[in-house]
C-alpha positions in Angstrom: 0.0 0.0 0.0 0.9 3.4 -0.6 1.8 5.8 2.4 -0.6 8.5 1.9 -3.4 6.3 1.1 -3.5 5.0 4.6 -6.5 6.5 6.5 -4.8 5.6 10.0 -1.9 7.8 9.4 -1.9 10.6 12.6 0.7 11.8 11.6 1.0 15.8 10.9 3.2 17.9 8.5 3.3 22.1 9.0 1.8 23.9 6.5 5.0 24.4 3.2 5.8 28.1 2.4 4.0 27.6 -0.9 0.6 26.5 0.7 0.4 29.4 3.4 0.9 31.6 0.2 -2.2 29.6 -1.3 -4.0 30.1 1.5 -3.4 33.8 1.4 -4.5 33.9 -1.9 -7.6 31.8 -1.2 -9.0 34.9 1.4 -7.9 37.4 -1.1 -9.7 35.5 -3.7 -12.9 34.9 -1.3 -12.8 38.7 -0.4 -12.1 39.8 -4.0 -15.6 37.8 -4.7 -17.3 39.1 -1.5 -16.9 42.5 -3.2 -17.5 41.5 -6.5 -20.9 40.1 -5.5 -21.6 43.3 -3.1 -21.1 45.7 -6.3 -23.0 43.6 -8.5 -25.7 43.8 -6.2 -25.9 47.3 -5.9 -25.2 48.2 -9.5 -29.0 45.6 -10.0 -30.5 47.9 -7.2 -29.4 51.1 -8.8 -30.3 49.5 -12.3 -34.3 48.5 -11.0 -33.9 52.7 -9.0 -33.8 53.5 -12.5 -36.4 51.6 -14.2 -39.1 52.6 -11.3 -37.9 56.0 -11.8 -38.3 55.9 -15.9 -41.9 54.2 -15.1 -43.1 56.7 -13.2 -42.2 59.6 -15.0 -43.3 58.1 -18.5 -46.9 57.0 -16.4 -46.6 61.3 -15.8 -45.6 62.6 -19.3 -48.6 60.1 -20.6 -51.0 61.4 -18.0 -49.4 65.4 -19.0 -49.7 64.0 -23.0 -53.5 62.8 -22.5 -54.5 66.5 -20.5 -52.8 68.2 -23.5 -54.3 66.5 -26.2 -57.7 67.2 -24.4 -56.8 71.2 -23.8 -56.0 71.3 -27.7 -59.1 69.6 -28.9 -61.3 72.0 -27.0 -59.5 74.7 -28.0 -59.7 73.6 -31.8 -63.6 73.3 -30.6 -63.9 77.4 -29.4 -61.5 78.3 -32.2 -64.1 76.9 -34.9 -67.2 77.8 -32.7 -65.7 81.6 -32.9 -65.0 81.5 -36.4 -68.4 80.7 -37.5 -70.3 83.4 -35.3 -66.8 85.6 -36.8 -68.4 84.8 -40.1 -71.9 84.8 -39.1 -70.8 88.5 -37.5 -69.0 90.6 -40.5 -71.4 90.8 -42.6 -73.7 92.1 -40.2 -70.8 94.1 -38.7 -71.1 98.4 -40.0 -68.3 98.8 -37.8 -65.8 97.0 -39.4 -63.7 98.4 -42.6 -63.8 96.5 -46.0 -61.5 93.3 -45.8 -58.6 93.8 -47.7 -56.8 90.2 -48.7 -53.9 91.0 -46.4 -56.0 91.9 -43.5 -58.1 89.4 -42.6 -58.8 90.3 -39.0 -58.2 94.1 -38.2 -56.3 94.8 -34.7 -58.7 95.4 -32.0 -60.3 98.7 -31.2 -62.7 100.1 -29.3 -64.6 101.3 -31.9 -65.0 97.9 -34.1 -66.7 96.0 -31.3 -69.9 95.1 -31.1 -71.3 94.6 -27.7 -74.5 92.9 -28.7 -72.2 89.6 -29.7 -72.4 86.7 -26.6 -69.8 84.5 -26.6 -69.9 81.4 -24.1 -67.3 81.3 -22.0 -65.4 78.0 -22.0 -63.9 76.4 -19.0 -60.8 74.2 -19.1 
């Protein structure tokens, strides 16, 4: 039989130069890991931080998006509800100078008004 194959063998040899360098390397390597494993867990936290954070905001510019998109459809509403009593208006109008093609809508006086026009008043 061979000597190191013999499982009653008590007998004890100190550590060789060479393995208590291997053993420093093995704690090196085990903490090297440890931190490795520590940094790739926070980099995954920060990483799923950032993804919540992108949710949220594009649930808000959707939400901002919708409201918007509402505003400019009733505005488009008043806009062509005011052009037709406009047009309903001018001809009507004695206070208002003959159109020429590159006035279409004369500035604002005093005296082109017509207080007996009602507009409704629209709410946002």
């Amino acid at each position: 039989m061979a000597q190191g194959s013999d499982s009653n063998d008590t007998t004890y040899k100190s550590p060789s130069p060479a393995s208590r360098t291997g053993s420093s390397d093995d704690v090196k390597k085990v903490l090297r890991r440890e931190k490795n494993r520590l940094a790739a867990q926070k980099s995954r936290m920060r990483q799923t931080q950032k993804a919540d954070s992108l949710h949220l905001e594009s649930e808000n510019l959707e939400k901002e998006n919708a409201a918007l998109r509402k505003e400019v459809k009733q505005l488009t509403e008043e806009a062509k509800y005011l052009t037709s009593v406009l047009s309903t208006h001018e001809p009507l109008c004695t206070g208002l100078p003959p159109q020429t093609p590159d006035l279409l809508y004369p500035p604002h006086h005093g005296s082109y008004h017509q207080p007996h026009i009602t507009v409704p008043h629209y709410q946002h």
